[in-house]
C-alpha positions as CSV (number, residue, x, y, z in Angstrom):
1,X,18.1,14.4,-16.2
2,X,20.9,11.5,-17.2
3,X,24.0,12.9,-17.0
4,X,24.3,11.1,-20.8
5,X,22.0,13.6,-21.9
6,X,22.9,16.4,-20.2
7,X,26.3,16.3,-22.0
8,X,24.8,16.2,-25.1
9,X,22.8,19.4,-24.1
10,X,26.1,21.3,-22.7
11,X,27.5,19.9,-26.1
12,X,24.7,21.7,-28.5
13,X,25.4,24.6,-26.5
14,X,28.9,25.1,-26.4
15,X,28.8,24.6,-30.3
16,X,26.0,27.1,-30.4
17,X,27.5,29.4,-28.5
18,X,31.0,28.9,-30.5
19,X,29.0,29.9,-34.2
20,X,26.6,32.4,-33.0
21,X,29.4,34.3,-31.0
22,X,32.0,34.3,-34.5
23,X,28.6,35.0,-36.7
24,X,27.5,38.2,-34.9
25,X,31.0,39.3,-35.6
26,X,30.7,38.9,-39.5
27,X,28.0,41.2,-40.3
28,X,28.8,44.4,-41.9
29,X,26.9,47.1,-44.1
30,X,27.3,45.3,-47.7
31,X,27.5,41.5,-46.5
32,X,25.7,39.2,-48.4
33,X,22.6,37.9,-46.9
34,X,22.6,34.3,-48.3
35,X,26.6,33.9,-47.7
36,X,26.3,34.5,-44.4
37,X,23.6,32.1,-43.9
38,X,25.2,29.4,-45.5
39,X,28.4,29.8,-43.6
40,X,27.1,30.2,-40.1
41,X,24.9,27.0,-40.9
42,X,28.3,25.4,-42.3
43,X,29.8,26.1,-39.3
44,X,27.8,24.1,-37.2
45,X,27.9,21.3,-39.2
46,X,31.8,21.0,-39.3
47,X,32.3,20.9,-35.6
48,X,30.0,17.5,-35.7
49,X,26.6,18.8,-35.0
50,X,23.4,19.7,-36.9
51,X,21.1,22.6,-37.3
52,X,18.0,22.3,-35.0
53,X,16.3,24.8,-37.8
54,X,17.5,26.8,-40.4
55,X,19.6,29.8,-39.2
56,X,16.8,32.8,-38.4
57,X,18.3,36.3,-39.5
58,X,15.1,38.7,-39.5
59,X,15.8,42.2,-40.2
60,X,14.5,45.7,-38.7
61,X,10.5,45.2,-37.9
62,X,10.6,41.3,-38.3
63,X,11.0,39.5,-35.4
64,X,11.4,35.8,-36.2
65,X,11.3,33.4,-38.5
66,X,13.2,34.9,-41.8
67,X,16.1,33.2,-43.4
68,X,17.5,33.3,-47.0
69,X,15.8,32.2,-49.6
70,X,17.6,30.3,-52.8
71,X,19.2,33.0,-54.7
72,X,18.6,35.8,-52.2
73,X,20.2,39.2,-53.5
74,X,19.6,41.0,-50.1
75,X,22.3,42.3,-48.2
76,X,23.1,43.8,-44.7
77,X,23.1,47.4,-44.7
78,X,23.9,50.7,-42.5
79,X,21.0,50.8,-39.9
80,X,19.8,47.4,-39.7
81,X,18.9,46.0,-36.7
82,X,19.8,42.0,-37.5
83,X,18.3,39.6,-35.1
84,X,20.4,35.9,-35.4
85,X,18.7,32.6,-34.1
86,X,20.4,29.9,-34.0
87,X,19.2,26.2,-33.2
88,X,22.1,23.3,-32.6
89,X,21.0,19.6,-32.2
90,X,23.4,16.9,-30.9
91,X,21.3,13.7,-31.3
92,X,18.1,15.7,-31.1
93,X,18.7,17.4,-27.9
94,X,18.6,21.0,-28.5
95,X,20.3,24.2,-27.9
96,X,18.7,27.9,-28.7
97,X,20.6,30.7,-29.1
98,X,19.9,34.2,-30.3
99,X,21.5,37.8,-30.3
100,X,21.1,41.1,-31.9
101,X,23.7,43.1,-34.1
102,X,22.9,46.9,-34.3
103,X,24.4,48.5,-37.3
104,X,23.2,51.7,-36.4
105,X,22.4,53.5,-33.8
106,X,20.0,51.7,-31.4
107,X,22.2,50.3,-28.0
108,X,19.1,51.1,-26.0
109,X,17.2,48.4,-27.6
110,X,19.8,45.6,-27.6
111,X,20.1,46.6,-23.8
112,X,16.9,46.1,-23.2
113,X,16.2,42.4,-24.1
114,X,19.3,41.2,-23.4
115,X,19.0,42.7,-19.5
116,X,15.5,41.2,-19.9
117,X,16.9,37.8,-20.6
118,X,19.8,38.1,-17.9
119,X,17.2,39.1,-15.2
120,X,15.2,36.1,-16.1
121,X,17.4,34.0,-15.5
122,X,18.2,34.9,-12.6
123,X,14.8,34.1,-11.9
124,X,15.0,30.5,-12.4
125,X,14.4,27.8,-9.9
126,X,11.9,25.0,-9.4
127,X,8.8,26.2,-8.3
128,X,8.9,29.4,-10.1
129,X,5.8,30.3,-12.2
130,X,6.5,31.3,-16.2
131,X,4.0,34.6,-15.2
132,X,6.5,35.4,-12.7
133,X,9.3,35.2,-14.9
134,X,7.4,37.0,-17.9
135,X,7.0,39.8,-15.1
136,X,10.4,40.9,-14.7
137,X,11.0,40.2,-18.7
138,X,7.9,43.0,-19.2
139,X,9.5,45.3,-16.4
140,X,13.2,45.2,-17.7
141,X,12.1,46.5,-21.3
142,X,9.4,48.5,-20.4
143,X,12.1,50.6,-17.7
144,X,14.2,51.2,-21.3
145,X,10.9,53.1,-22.6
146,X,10.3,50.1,-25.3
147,X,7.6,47.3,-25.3
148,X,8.0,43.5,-24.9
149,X,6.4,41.6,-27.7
150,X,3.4,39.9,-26.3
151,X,2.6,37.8,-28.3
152,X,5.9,35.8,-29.0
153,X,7.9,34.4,-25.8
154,X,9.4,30.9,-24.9
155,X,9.5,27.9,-24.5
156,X,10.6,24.6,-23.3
157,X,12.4,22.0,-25.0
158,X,12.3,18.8,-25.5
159,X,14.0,15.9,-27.8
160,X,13.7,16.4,-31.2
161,X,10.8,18.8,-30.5
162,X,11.9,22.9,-30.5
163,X,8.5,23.6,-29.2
164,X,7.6,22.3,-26.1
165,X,5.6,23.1,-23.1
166,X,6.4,25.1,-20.9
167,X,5.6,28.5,-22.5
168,X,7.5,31.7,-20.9
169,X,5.8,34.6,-21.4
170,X,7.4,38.0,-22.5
171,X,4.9,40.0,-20.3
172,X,3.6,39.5,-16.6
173,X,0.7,37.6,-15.1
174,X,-0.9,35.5,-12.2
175,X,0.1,32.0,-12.5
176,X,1.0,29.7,-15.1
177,X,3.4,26.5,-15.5
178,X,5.4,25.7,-12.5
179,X,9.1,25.4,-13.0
180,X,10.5,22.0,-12.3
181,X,13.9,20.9,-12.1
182,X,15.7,19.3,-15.2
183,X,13.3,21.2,-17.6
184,X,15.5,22.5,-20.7
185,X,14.0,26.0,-21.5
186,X,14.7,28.7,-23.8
187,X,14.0,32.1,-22.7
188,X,14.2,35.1,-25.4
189,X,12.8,38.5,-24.3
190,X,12.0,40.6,-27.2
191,X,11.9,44.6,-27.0
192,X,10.9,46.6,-29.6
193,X,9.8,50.0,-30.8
194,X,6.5,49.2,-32.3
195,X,3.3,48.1,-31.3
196,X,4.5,45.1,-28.8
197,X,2.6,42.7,-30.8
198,X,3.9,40.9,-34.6
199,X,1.5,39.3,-37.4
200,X,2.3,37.4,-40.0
201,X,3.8,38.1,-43.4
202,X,2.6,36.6,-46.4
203,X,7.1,35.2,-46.6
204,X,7.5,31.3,-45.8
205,X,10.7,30.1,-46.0
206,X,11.0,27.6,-43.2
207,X,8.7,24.1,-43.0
208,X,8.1,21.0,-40.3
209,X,6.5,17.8,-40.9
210,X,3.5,17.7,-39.1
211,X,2.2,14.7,-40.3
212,X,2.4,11.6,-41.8
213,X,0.2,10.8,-45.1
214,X,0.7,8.9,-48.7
215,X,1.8,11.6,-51.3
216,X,1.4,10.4,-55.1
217,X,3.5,13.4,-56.5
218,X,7.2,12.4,-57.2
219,X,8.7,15.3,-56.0
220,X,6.4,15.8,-52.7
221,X,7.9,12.3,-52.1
222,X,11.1,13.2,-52.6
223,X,10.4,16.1,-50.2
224,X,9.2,13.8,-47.1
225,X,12.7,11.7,-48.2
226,X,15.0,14.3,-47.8
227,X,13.5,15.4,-44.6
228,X,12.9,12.1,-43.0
229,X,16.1,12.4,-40.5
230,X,14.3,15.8,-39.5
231,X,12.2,14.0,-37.0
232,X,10.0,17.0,-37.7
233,X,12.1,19.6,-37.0
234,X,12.5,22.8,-39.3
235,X,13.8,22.8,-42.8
236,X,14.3,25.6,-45.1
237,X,12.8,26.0,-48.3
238,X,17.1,26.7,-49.4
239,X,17.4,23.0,-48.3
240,X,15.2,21.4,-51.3
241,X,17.9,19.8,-54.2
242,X,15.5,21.2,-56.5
243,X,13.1,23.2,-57.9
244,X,10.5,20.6,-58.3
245,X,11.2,20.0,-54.5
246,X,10.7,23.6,-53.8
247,X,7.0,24.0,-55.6
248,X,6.1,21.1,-53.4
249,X,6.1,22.8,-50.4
250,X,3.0,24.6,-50.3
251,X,1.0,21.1,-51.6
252,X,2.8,19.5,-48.5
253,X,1.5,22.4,-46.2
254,X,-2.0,22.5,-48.4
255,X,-2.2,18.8,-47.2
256,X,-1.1,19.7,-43.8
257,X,2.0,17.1,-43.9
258,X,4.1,20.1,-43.7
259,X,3.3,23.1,-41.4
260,X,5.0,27.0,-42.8
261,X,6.5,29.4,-40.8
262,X,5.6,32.7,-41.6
263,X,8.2,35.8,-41.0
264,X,6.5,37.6,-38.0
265,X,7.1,41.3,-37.8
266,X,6.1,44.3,-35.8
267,X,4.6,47.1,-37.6
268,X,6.6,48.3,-40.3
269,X,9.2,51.1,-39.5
270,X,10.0,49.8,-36.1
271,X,13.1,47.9,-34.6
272,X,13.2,44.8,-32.7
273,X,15.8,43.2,-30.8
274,X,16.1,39.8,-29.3
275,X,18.3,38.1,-26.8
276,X,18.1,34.1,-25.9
277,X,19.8,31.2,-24.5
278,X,18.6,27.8,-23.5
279,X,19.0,26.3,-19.5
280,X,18.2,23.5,-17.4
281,X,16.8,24.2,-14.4
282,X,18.7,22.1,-11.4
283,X,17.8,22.1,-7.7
284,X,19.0,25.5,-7.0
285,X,18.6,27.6,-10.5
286,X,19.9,26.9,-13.7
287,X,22.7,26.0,-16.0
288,X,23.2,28.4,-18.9
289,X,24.4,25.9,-22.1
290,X,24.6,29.1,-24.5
291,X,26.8,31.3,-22.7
């Protein structure tokens, strides 16, 4: 990796680290759910970067993929279980950050996928497999008497592109891609008390550009505008300037120019927790940009 970009990795993650660290600290029983978004995401763009996608704050049995919505009345109460993710971009080169805030009663949990993601990393060298990796993920969570979500994990990442290949796997097996040094990952282990495995709700709030087609409709135009410096990363539905903008979404994603993120949850009643930071495997490990 040129050392040019490398900087500019460090650089997302230092900010990243900086926002998610003073956000986690600002959630209390009674906080306003959209306020809070808004001013984590406004804090990463007044220290000169930009939000790789819209700020993830997914409550209780959802695991990922939540944020507010325009208007949103919700608010944090006594008992949640608040999982923050938080994507920087400096240039298009990424950083990946996520924690959990428990405003109850559940340190167990937190424990258990943020020891997950510590022992991962200290797994991390070339020529380690992701299904070694995902095997002391599954073994750190599953010694806390909770489950790792199997079916979320991951991933590497690349410029302007938040998913990438490789994929690390919350759970073990044989095999699978070989680590390789100057590969920027993002590992986040997820525990939870449920089944171990999410689906999807019927909420979309967060959109990519997946292709690139003619759109007649004024305001689906208007749409791919405002989104063109994306480079196809995530957008949030809050984004849109206006309403018009807003019903155009699901033509977009009917279309498939736009692809929708549905909020993935566990089975309702449980907790999860999630843990994540993004690295770059060198010669002899990795560099941690999120700490």
């Amino acid at each position: 990796m040129k050392d040019e970009i490398l900087e500019k990795y460090l650089e997302a993650g230092r900010i990243a680290s900086a926002v998610l660290k003073a956000g986690a600290q600002d959630i209390r029983d009674g906080r306003s759910y959209l306020d809070f978004v808004e001013s984590v995401e406004a804090s990463v763009r007044e220290r000169g970067a930009d939000l790789a996608f819209p700020l993830n704050v997914s409550l209780n049995e959802d695991a990922a993929h939540d944020t507010a919505s325009p208007g949103d009345e919700r608010i944090f109460r006594a008992g949640d279980v608040v999982k923050l993710d938080l994507g920087v971009q400096i240039d298009g080169y990424l950083a990946d950050t996520a924690t959990t805030v428990d405003l109850g009663n559940n340190g167990l949990l937190l424990e258990a996928s943020r020891e997950a993601l510590e022992a991962a990393i200290r797994e991390v060298r070339p020529g380690v497999t992701a299904g070694a990796i995902g095997a002391v993920v599954e073994d750190a969570i599953t010694c806390r008497g909770y489950r790792p979500i199997a079916n979320l994990g991951g991933h590497g990442l690349d410029r302007y592109s938040h998913h990438h290949a490789p994929s690390i796997p919350n759970i073990a097996f044989n095999g699978g891609p070989v680590l390789e040094e100057g590969m920027a990952l993002a590992i986040e282990p997820f525990a939870t008390t449920g089944s171990g495995r999410v689906g999807e709700k019927t909420r979309i709030e967060i959109y990519s550009q997946i292709a690139e087609k003619p759109v007649r409709n004024p305001s689906a135009r208007a749409v791919l505008e405002q989104i063109r410096s994306r480079q196809g990363l995530p957008f949030s539905r809050r984004w849109m300037r206006d309403r018009k903008m807003e019903f155009a979404l699901a033509g977009l994603a009917r279309f498939h120019i736009l692809h929708g993120y549905p909020v993935l949850a566990d089975m309702p009643g449980s907790l999860v927790s999630q843990h994540e930071h993004t690295l770059i495997v060198t010669a002899d490990g990795c560099i941690v940009t999120t700490r």
